[in-house]
C-alpha positions as CSV (number, residue, x, y, z in Angstrom):
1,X,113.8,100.5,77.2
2,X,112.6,98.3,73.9
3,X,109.5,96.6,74.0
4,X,111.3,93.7,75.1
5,X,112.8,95.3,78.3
6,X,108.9,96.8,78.9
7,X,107.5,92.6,79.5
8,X,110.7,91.7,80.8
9,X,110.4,94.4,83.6
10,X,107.0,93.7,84.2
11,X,107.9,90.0,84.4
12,X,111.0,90.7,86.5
13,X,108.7,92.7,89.3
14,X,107.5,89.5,90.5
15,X,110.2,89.2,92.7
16,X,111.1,86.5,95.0
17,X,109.4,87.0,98.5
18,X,110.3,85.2,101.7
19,X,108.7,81.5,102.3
20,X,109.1,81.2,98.0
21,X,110.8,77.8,97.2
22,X,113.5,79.7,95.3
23,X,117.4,79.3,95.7
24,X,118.3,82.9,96.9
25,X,121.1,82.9,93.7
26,X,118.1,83.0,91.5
27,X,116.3,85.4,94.2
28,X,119.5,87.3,93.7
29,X,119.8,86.9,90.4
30,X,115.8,88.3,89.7
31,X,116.6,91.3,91.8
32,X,119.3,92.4,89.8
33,X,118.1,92.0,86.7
34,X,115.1,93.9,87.7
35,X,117.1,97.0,89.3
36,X,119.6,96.4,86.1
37,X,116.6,97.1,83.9
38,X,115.1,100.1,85.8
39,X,118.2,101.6,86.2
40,X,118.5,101.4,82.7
41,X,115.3,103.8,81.9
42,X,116.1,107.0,80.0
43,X,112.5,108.5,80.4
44,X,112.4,108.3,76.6
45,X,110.3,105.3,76.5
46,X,107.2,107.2,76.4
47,X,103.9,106.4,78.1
48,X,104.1,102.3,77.5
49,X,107.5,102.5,79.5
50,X,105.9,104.4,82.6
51,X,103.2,102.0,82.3
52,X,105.1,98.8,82.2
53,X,107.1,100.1,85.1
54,X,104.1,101.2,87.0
55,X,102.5,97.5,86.6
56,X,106.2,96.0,87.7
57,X,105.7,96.7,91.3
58,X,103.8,93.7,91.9
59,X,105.9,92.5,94.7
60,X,104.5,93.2,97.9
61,X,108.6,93.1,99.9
62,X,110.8,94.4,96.9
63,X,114.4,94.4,99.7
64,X,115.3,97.9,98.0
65,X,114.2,97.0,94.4
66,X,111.0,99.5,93.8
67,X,113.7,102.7,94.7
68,X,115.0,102.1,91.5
69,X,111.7,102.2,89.7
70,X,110.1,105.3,91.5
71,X,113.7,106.7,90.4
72,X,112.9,105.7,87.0
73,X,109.5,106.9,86.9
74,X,111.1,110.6,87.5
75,X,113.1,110.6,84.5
76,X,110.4,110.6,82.4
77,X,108.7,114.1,81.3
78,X,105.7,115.1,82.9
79,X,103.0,114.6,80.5
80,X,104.2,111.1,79.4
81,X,104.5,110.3,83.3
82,X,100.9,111.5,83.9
83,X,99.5,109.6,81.0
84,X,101.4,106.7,81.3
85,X,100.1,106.3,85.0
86,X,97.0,106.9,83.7
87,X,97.3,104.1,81.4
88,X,98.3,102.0,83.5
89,X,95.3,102.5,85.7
90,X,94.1,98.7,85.5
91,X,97.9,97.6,87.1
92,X,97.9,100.4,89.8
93,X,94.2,99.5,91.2
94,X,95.9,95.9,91.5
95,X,99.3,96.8,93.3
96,X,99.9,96.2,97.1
97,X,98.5,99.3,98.8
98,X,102.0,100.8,100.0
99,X,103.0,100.7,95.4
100,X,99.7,102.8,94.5
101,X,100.4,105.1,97.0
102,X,104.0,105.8,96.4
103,X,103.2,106.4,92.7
104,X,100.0,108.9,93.2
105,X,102.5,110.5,95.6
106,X,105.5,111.2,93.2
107,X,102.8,111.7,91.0
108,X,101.1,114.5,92.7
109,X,104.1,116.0,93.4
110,X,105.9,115.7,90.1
111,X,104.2,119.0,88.6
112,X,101.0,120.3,87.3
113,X,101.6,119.2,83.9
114,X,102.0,115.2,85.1
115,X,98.9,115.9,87.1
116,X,96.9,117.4,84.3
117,X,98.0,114.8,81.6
118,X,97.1,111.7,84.3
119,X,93.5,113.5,85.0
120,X,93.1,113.9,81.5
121,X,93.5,110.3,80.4
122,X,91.6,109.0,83.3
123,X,88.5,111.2,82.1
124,X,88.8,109.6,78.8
125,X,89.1,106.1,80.1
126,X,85.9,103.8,80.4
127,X,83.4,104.5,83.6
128,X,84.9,101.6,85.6
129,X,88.5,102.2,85.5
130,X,87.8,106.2,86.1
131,X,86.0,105.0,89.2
132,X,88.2,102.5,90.5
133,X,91.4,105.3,89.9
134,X,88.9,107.7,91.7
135,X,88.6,105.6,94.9
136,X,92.0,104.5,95.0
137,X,92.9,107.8,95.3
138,X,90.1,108.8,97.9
139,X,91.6,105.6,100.0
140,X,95.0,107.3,99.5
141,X,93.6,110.7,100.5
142,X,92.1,109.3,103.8
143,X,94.6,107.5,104.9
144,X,98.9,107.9,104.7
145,X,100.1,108.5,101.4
146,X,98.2,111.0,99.9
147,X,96.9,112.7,103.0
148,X,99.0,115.7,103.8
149,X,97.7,119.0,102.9
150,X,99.7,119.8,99.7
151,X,98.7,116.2,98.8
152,X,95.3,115.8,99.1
153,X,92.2,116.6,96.5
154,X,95.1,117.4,93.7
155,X,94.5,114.7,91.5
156,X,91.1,114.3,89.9
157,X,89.5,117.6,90.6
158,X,86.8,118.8,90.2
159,X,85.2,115.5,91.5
160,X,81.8,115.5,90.3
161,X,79.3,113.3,92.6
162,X,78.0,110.9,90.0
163,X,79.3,107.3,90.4
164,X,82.2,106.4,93.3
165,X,83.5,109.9,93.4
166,X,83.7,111.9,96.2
167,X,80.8,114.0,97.8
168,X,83.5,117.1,98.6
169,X,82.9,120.3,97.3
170,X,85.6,120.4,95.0
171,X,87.0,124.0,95.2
């Protein structure tokens, strides 16, 4: 993906959603070249391409689109997967509920080594994007996505109990 295809993406996610005033050849049209671009991810694009991918699912109905992203996303080695969901904290805090999830999920379950390098950059980050990553997560964790057993209190640990994270004893 050149840097390029990394806005374009991002632009693209805004895809056409029912009750827009758009012709559906241009709705087509968007679609496609969104998937098109996706598609064409090698997982060589490093931590700016997981990140730009990450802050393309904007779209709260993507018909079938956002496949080809979470795809995308798993071509990508582990540790530039972790950090580059990590870096795109800011964008993931932002997406529709059901996009967060979905990425903590294939995050979580994409390896110890994604995990590690995603908790790692989100200690690093500044106090309010750590905590807002931390409760998005602890929504996750109480609710669907992340909420399963093998799921749940993966990412992020230990939690320590200043700030918005959690009050759980984190063994």
């Amino acid at each position: 993906m050149l840097p390029d295809s990394k806005l374009e993406i991002v632009e693209c996610g805004e895809l056409v959603q029912d009750g827009d005033d758009v012709a559906q050849e241009e709705a087509e049209r968007r679609w496609n070249r969104y998937v098109e671009l996706a598609d064409g991810v090698t997982g060589g694009e490093g931590i700016a391409g997981v990140a730009a991918l990450v802050a393309s699912l904007t779209a709260e109905e993507d018909y079938g689109a956002h496949q080809a992203v979470y795809g995308a996303l798993a071509r990508f080695p582990q540790a530039d997967f972790g950090a580059g969901v990590a870096a795109a904290a800011k964008d993931l805090v932002a997406l529709p509920r059901d996009n967060s999830g979905n990425v903590l999920l294939i995050l979580v379950r994409s390896g110890s080594v994604a995990v590690r390098a995603f908790d790692t950059a989100v200690q690093a980050a500044d106090p309010k994007a750590r905590n807002s990553v931390r409760a998005l997560i602890e929504l996750h964790e109480s609710e669907e996505w992340l909420s399963a057993e093998g799921d749940r209190g993966v990412l992020l640990q230990p939690r320590d109990c200043s700030g918005a994270g959690s009050r759980r004893d984190p063994r």
